[in-house]
C-alpha positions, -999 to 999 in steps of 0.1 A, spaced: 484 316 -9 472 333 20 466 372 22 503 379 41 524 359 18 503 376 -11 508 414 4 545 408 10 544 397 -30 531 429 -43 547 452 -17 578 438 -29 569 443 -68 557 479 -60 589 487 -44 609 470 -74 583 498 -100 593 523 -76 628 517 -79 628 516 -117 605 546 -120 633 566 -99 657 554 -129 635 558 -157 630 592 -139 668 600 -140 670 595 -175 643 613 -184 662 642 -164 690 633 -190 670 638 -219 657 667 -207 693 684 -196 698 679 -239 664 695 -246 655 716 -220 628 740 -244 610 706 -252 574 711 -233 568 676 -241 591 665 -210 574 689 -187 540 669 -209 556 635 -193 562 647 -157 524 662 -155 510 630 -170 533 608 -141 529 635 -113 486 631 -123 487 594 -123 504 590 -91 477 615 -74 455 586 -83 474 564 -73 480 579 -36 441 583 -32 440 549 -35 457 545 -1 438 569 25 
């Protein structure tokens, strides 16, 4: 496989986790709407919001 046909390949799967983290996200919201003096949602969203920090340093 050469290096565009491999690029396409994980831009594609990225955009497909991006898509699903927007539901997962949505549901999250849900839970939270139900619960919304549980810290350990606002625990979640630090631990996401950290992780993709790393995650856009990656890409400078």
């Amino acid at each position: 496989m050469n290096t565009t046909l491999q690029y396409k390949d994980l831009k594609d799967m990225i955009d497909e986790k991006l898509n699903l983290l927007n539901e997962k996200l949505k549901n999250h919201q849900d839970s939270f709407n139900q619960n919304p003096t549980n810290w350990g949602f606002v625990g979640d969203l630090q631990n996401i919001s950290n992780t993709l920090d790393e995650v856009l340093k990656s890409l400078k």
